[in-house]
FIDOKOL-628728 format. One record per atom (N, C-alpha, C): residue number from 0; residue in three letters; atom name; y, x, z. Coordinates in pm, whole numbers. Layout:
! FIDOKOL-628728
REC     i    aa   at       py       px       pz
REC   NUM   ALA   CA        Y        X        Z
...
//
This chain:
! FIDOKOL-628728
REC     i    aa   at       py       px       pz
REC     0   UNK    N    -3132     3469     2679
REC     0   UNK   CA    -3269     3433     2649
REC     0   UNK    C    -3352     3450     2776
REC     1   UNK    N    -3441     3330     2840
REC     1   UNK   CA    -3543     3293     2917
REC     1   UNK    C    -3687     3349     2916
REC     2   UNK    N    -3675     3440     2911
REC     2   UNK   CA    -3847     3498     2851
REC     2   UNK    C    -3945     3422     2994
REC     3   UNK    N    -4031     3353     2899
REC     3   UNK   CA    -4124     3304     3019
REC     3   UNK    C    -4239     3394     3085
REC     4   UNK    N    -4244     3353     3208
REC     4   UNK   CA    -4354     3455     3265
REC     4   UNK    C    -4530     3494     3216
REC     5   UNK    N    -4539     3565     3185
REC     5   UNK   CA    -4682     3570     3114
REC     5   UNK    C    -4754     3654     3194
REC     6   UNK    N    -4856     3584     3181
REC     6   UNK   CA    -5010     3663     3284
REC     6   UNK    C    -5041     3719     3144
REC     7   UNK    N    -5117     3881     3207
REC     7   UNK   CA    -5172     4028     3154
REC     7   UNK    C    -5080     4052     3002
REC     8   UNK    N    -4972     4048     3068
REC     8   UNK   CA    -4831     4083     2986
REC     8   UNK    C    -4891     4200     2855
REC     9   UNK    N    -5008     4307     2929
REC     9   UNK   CA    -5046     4393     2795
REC     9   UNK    C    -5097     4331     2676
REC    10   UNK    N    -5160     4239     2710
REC    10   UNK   CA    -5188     4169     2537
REC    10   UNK    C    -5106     4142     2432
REC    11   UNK    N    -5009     4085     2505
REC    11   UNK   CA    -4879     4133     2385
REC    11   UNK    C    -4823     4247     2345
REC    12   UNK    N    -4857     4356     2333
REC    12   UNK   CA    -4785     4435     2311
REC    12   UNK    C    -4795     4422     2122
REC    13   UNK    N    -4734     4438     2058
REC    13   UNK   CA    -4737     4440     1874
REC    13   UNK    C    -4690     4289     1859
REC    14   UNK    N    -4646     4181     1951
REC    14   UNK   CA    -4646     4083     1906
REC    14   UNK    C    -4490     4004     1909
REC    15   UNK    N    -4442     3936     1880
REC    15   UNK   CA    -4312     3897     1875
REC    15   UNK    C    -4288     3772     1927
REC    16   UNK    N    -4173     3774     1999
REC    16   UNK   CA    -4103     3660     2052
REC    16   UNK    C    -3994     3581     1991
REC    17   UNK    N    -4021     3508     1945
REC    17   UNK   CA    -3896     3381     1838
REC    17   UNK    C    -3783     3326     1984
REC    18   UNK    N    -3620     3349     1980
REC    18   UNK   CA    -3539     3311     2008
REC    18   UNK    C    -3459     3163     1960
REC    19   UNK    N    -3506     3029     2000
REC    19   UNK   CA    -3510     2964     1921
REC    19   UNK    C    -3338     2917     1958
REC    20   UNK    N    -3267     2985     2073
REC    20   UNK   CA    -3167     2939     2073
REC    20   UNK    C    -3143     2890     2211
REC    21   UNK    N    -3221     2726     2155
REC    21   UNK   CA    -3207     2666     2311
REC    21   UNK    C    -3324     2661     2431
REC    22   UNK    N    -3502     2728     2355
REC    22   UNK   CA    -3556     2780     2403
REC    22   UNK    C    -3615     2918     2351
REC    23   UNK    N    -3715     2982     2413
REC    23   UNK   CA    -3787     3111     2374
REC    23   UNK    C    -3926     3070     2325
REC    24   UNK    N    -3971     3160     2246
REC    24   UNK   CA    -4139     3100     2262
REC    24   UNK    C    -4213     3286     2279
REC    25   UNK    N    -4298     3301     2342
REC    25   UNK   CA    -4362     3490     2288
REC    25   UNK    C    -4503     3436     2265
REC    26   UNK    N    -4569     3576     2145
REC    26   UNK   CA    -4682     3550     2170
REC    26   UNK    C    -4723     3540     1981
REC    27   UNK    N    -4606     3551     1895
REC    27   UNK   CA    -4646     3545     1746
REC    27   UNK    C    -4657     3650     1692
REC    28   UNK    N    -4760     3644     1599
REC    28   UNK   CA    -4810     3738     1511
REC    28   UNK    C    -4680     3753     1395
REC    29   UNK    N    -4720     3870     1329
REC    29   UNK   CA    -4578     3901     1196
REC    29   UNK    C    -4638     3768     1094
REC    30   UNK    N    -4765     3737     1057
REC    30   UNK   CA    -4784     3689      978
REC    30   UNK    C    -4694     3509     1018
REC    31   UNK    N    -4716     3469     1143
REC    31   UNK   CA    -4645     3380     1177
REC    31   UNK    C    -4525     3348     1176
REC    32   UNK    N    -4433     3468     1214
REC    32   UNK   CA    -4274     3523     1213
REC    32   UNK    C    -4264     3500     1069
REC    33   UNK    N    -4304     3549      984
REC    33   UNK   CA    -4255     3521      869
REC    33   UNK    C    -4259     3391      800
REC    34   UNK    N    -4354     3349      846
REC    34   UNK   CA    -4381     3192      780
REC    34   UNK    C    -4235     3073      869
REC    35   UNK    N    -4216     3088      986
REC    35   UNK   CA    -4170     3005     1043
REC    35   UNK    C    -4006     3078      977
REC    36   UNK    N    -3972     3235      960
REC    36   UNK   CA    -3805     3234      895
REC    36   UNK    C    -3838     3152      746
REC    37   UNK    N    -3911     3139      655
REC    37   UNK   CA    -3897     3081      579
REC    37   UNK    C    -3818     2936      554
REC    38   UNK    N    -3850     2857      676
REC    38   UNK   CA    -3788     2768      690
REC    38   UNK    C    -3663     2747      683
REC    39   UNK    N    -3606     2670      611
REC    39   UNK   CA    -3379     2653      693
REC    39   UNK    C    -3372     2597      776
REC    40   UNK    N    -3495     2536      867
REC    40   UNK   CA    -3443     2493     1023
REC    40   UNK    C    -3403     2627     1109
REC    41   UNK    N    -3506     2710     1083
REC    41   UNK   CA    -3511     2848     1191
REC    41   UNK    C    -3448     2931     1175
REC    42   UNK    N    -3325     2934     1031
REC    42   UNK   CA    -3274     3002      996
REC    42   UNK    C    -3208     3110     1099
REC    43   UNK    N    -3134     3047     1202
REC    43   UNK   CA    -3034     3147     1277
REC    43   UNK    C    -3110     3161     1380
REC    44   UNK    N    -3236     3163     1444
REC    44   UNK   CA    -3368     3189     1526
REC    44   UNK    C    -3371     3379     1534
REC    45   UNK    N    -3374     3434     1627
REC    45   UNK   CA    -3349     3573     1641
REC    45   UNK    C    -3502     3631     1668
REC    46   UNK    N    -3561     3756     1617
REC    46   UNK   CA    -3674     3784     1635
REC    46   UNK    C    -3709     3927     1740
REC    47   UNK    N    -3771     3905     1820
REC    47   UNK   CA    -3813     4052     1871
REC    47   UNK    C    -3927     4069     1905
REC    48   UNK    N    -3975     4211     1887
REC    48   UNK   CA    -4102     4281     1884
REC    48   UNK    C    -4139     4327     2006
REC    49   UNK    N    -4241     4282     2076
REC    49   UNK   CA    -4298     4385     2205
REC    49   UNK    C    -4370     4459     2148
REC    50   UNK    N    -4287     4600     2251
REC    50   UNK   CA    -4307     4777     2205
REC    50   UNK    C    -4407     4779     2330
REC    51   UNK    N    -4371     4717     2449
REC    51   UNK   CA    -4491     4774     2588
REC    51   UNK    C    -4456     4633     2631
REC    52   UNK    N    -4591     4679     2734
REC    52   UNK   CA    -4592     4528     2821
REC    52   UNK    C    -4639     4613     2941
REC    53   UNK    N    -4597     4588     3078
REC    53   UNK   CA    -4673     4635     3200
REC    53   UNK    C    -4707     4518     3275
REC    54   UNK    N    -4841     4557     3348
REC    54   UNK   CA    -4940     4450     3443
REC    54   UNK    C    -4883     4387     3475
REC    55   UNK    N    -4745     4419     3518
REC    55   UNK   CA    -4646     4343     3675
REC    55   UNK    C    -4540     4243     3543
REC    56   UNK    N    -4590     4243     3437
REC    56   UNK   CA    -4528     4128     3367
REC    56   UNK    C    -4411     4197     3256
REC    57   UNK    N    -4336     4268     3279
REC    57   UNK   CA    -4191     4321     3259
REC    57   UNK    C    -4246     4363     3085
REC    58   UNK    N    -4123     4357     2975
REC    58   UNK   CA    -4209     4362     2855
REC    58   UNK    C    -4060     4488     2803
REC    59   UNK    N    -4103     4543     2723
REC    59   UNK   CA    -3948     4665     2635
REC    59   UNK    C    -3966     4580     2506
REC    60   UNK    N    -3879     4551     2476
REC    60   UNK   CA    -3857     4478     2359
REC    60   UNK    C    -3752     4522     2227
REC    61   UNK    N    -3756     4484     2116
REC    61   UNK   CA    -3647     4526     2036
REC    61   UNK    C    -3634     4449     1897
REC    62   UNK    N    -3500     4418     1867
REC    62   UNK   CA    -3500     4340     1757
REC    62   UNK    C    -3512     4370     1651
REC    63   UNK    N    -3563     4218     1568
REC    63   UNK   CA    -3590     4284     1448
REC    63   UNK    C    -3501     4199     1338
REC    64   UNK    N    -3481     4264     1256
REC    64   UNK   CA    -3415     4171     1110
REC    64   UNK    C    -3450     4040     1101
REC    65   UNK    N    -3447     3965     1026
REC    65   UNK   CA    -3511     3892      986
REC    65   UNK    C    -3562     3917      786
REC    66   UNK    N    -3477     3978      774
REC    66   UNK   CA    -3549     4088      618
REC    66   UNK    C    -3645     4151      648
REC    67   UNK    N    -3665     4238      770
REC    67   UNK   CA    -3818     4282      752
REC    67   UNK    C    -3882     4195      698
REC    68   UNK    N    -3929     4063      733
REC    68   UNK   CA    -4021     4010      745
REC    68   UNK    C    -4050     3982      602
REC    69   UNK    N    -3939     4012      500
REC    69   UNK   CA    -3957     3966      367
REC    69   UNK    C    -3923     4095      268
REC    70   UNK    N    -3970     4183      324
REC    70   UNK   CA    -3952     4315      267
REC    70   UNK    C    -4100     4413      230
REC    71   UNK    N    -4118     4520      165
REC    71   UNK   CA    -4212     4598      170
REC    71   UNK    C    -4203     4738      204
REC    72   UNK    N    -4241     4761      302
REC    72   UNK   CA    -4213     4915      326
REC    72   UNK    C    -4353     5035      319
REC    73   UNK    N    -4335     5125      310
REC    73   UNK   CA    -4423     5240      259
REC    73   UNK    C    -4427     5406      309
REC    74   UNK    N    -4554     5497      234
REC    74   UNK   CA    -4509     5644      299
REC    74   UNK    C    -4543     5686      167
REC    75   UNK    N    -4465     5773      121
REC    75   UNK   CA    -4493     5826        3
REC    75   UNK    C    -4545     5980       11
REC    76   UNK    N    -4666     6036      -53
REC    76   UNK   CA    -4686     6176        9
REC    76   UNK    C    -4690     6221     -163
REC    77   UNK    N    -4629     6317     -190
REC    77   UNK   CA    -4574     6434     -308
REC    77   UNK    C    -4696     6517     -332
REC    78   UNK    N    -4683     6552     -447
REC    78   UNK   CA    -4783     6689     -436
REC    78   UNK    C    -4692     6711     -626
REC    79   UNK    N    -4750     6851     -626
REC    79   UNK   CA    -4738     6932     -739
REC    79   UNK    C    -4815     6924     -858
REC    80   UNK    N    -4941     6883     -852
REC    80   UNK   CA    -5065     6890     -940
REC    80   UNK    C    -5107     6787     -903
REC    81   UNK    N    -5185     6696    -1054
REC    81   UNK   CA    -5267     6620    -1032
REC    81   UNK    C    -5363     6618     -957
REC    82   UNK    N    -5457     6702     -926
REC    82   UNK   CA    -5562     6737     -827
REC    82   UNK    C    -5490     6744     -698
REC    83   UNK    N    -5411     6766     -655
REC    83   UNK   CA    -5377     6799     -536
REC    83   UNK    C    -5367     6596     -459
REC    84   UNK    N    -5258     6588     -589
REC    84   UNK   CA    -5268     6395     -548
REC    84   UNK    C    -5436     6348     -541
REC    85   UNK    N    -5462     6273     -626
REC    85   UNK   CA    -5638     6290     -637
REC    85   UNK    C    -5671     6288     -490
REC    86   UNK    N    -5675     6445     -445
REC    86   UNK   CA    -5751     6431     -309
REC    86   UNK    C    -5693     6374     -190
REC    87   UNK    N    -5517     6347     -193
REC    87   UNK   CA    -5436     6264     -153
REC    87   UNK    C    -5508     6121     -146
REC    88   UNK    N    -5518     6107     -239
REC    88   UNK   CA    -5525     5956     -263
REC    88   UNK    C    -5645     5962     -227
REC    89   UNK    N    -5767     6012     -211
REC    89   UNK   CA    -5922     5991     -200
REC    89   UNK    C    -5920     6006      -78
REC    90   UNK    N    -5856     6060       32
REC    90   UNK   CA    -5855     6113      156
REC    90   UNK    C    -5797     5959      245
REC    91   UNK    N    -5681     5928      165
REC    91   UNK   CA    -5624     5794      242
REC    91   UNK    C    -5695     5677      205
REC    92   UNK    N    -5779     5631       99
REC    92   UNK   CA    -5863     5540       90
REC    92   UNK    C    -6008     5550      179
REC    93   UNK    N    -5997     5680      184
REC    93   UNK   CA    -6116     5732      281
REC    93   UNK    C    -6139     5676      436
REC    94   UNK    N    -5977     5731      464
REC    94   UNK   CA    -5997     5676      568
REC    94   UNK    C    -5954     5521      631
REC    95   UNK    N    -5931     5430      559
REC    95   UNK   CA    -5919     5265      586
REC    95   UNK    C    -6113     5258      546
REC    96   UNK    N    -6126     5371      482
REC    96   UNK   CA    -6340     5284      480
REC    96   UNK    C    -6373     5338      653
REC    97   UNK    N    -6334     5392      681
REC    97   UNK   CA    -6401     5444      863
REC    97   UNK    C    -6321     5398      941
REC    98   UNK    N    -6137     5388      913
REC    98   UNK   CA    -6085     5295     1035
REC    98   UNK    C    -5991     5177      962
REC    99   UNK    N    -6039     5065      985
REC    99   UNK   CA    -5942     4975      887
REC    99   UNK    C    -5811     4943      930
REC   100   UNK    N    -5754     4967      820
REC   100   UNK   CA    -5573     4980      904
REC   100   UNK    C    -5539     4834      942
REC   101   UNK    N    -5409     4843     1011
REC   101   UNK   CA    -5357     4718     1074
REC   101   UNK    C    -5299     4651     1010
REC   102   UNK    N    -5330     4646      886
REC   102   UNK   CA    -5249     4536      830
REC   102   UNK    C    -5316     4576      615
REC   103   UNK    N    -5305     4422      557
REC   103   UNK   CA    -5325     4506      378
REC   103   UNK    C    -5215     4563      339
REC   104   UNK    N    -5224     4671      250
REC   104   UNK   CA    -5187     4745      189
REC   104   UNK    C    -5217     4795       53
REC   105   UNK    N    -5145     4843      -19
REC   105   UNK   CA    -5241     4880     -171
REC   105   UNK    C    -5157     5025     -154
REC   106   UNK    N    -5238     5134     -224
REC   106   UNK   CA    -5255     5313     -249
REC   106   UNK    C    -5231     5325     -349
REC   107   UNK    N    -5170     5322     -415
REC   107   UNK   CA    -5137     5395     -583
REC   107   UNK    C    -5145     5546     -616
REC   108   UNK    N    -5207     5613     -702
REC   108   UNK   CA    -5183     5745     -712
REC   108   UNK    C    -5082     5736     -851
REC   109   UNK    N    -4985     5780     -809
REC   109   UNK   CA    -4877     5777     -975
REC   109   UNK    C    -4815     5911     -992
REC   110   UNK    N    -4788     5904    -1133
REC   110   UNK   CA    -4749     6005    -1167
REC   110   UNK    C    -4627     6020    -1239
REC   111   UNK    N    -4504     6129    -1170
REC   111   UNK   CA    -4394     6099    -1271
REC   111   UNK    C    -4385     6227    -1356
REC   112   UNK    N    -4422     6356    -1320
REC   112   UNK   CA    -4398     6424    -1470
REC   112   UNK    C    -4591     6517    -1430
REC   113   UNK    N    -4572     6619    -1504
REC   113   UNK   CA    -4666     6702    -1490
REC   113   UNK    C    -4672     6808    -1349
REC   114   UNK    N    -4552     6776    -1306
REC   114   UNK   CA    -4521     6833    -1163
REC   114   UNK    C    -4510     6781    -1079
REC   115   UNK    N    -4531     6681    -1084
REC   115   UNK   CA    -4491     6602     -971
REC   115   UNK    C    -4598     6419     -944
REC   116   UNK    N    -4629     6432     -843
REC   116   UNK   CA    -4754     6320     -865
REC   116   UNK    C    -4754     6274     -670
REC   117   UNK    N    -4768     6125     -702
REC   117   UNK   CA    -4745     6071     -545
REC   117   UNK    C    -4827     5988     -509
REC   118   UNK    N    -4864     5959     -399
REC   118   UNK   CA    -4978     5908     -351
REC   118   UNK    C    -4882     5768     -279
REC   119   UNK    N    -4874     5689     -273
REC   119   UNK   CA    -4780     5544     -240
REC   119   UNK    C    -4833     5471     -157
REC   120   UNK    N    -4864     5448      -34
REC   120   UNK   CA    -4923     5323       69
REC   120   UNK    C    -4827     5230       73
REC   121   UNK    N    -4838     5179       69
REC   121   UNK   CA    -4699     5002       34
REC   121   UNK    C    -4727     4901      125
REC   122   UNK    N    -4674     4862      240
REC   122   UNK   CA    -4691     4722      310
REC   122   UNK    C    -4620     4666      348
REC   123   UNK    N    -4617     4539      409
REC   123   UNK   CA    -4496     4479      469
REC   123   UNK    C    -4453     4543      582
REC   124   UNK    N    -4344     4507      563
REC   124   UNK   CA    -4189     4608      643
REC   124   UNK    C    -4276     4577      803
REC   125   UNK    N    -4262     4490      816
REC   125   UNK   CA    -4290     4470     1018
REC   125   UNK    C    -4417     4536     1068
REC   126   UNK    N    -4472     4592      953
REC   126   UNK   CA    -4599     4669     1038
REC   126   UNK    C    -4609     4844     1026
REC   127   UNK    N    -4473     4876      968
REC   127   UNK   CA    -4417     5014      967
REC   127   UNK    C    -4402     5047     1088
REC   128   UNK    N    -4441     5064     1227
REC   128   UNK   CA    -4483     5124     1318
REC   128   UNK    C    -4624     5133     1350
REC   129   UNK    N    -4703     5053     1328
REC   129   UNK   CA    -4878     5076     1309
REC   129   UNK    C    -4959     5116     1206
REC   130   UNK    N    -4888     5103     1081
REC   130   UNK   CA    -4950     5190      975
REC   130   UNK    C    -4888     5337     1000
REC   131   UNK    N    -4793     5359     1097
REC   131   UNK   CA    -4738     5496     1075
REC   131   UNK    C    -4827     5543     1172
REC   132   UNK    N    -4899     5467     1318
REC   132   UNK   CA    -4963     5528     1426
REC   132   UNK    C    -5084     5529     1398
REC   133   UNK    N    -5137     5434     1242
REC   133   UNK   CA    -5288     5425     1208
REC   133   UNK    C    -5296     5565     1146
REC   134   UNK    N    -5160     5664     1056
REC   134   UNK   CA    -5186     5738     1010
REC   134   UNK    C    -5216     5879     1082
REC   135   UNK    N    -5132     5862     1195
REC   135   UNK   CA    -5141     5976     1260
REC   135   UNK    C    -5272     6002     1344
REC   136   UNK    N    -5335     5869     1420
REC   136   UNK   CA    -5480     5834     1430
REC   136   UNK    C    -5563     5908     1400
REC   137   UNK    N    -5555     5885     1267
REC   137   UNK   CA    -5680     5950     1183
REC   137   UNK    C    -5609     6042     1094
REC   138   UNK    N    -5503     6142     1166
REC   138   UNK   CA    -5512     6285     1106
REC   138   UNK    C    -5485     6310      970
REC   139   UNK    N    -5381     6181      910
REC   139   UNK   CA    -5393     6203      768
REC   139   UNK    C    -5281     6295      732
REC   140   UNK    N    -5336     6444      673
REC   140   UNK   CA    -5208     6517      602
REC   140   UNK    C    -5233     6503      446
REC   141   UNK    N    -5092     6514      373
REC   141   UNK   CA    -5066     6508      244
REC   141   UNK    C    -5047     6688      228
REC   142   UNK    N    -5071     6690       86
REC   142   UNK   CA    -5055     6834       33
REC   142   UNK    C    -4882     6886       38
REC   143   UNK    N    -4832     6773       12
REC   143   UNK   CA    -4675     6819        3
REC   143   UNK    C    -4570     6721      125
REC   144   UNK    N    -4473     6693       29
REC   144   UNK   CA    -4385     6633      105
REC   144   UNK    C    -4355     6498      128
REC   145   UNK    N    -4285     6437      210
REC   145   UNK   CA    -4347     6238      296
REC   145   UNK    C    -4190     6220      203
REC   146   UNK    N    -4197     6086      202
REC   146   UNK   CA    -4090     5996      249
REC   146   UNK    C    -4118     5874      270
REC   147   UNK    N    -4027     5803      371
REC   147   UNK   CA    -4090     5640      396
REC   147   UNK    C    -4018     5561      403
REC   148   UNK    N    -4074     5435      481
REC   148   UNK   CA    -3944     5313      500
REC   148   UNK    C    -3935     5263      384
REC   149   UNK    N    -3864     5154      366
REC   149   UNK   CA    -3790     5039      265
REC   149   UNK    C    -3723     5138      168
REC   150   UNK    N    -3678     5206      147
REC   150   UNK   CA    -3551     5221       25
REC   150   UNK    C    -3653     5360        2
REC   151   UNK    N    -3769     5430        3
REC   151   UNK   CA    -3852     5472      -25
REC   151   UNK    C    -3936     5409     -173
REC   152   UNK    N    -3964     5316      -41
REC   152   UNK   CA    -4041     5217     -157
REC   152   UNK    C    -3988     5128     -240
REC   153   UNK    N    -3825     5114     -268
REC   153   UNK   CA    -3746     5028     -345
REC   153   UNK    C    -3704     5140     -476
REC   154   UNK    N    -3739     5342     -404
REC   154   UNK   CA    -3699     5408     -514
REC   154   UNK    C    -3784     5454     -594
REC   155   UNK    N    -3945     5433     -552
REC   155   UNK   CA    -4055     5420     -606
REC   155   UNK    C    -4052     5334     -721
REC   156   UNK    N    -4026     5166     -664
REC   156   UNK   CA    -4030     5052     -807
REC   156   UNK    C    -3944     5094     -877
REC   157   UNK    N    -3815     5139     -875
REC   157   UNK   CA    -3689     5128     -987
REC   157   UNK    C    -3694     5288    -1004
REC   158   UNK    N    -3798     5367     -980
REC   158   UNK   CA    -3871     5466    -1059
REC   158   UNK    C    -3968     5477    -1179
REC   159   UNK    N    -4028     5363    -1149
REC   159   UNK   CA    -4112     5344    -1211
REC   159   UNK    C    -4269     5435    -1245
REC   160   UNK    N    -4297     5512    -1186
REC   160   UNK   CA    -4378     5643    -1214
REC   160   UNK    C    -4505     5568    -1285
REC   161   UNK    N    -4572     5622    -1362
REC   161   UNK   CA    -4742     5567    -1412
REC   161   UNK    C    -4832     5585    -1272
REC   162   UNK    N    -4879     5451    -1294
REC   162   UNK   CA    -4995     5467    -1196
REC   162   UNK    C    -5105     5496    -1254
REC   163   UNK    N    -5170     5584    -1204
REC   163   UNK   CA    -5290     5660    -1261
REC   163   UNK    C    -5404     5600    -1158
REC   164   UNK    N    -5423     5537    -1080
REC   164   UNK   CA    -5529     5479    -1002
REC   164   UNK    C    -5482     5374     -833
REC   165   UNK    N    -5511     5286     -838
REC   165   UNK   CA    -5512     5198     -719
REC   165   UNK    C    -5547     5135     -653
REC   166   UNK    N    -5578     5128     -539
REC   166   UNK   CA    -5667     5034     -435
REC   166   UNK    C    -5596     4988     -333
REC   167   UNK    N    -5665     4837     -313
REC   167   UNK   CA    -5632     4761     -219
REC   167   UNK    C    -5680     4753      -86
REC   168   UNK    N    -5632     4793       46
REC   168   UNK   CA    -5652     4806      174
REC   168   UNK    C    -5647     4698      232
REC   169   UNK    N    -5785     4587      327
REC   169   UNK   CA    -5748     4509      357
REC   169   UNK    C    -5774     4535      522
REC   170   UNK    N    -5649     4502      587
REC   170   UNK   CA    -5652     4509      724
REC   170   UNK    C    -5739     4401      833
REC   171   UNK    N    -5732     4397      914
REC   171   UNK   CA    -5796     4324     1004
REC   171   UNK    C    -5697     4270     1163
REC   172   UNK    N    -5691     4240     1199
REC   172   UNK   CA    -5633     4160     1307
REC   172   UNK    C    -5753     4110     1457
REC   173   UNK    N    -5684     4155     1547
REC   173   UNK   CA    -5781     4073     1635
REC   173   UNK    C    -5731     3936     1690
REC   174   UNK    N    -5598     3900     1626
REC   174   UNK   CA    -5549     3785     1650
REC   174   UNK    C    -5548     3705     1516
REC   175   UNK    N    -5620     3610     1517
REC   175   UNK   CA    -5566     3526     1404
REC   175   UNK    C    -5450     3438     1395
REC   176   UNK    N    -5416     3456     1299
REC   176   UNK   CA    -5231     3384     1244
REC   176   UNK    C    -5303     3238     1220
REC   177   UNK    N    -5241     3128     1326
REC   177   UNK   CA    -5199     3034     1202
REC   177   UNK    C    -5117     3014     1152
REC   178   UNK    N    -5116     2893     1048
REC   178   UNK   CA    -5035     2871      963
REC   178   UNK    C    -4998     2669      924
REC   179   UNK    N    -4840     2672      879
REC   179   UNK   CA    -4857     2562      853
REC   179   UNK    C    -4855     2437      941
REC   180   UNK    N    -4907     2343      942
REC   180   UNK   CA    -4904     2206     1038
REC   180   UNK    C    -4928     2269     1228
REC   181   UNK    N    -5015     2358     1225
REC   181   UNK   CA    -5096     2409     1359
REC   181   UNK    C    -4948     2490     1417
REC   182   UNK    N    -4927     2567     1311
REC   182   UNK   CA    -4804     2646     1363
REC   182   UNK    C    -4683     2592     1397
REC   183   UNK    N    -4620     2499     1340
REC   183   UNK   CA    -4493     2404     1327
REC   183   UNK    C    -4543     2301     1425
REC   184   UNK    N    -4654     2301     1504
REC   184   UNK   CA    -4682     2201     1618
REC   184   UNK    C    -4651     2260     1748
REC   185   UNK    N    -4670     2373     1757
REC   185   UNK   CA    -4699     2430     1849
REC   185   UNK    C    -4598     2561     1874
REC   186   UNK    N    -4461     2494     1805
REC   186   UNK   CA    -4375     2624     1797
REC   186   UNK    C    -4282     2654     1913
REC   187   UNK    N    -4271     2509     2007
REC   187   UNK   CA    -4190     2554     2147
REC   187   UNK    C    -4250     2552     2253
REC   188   UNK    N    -4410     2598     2208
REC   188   UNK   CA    -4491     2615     2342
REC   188   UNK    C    -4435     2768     2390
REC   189   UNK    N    -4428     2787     2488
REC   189   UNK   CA    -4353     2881     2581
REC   189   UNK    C    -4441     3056     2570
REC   190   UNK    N    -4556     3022     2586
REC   190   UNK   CA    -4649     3112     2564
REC   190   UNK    C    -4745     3064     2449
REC   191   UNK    N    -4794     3159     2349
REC   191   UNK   CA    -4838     3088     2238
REC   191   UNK    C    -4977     3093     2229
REC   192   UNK    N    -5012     3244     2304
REC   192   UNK   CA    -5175     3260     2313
REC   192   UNK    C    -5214     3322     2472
//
């Protein structure tokens, strides 16, 4: 793979490069990545994520599934007592109202017995490194104990716990995704933005 040369290489950093095979393209958003694997042309199209970018061009890169992109991943925080979740859950809605996270998400506070009660952030899989750095950001501790990732949140659904309250987190972007005709025009431009 040909990675083309890009001026102020740091702007990409969070953004992904499509391997189309017989060329490269960098420069797509997840929301884009996912729309274009949908396709069965792009099927065998390889995806990777820029982790850093430095001035002098040079980018650290790393691959990604192509299931992320069609997956949901999550952090689950535990507590003992209803109240203890509660302020769980009021604390992490709290803070997407003062810093809006990188991407939507929905918060569930659920409950599976009288001991046990979980606070659920749920999003798509490819932005499980910035909702994990939005959390640490803003200092968010849970009363008890984490778990995360995909098979977290796959033992959550086929748990089933009652949800006792939920809200929807909507993220923000400083890049807008297109989509559709704009995107599928403009898919072996070399650099995309």
């Amino acid at each position: 793979m040909k990675i083309p040369e890009i001026k102020e290489a740091v702007r990409y950093t969070g953004l992904y490069i499509i391997d189309f095979g017989e060329s490269c393209s960098v420069g797509f958003t997840a929301e884009e990545v996912a729309e274009i694997l949908e396709s069965e042309k792009y099927k065998d199209c390889k995806v990777y994520k820029i982790h850093r970018a430095y001035p002098d061009g040079r980018l650290e890169i790393k691959g990604v599934r192509r299931e992320t992109f069609q997956l949901e991943a999550g952090m689950l925080f535990f507590s003992s007592s209803g109240e203890a979740g509660a302020d769980d859950f009021k604390k992490l809605v709290g803070i997407a109202v003062s810093s809006t996270p990188p991407c939507n998400a929905k918060v569930h506070l659920a409950k599976y017995s009288d001991s046990k009660f979980v606070t659920a952030v749920i999003y798509p899989a490819e932005y499980d490194d910035q909702v994990s750095r939005w959390l640490l950001d803003n200092n968010y501790h849970s009363s008890g104990a984490a778990a995360g990732g995909i098979s977290a949140v796959e033992r959550y659904y086929s748990d089933a716990p009652q949800i006792l309250e939920r809200h929807q987190l909507f993220g923000s972007s400083s890049i807008e995704s297109r989509s559709g005709a704009e995107l599928l025009a403009n898919l072996k431009v070399a650099v995309q933005r």
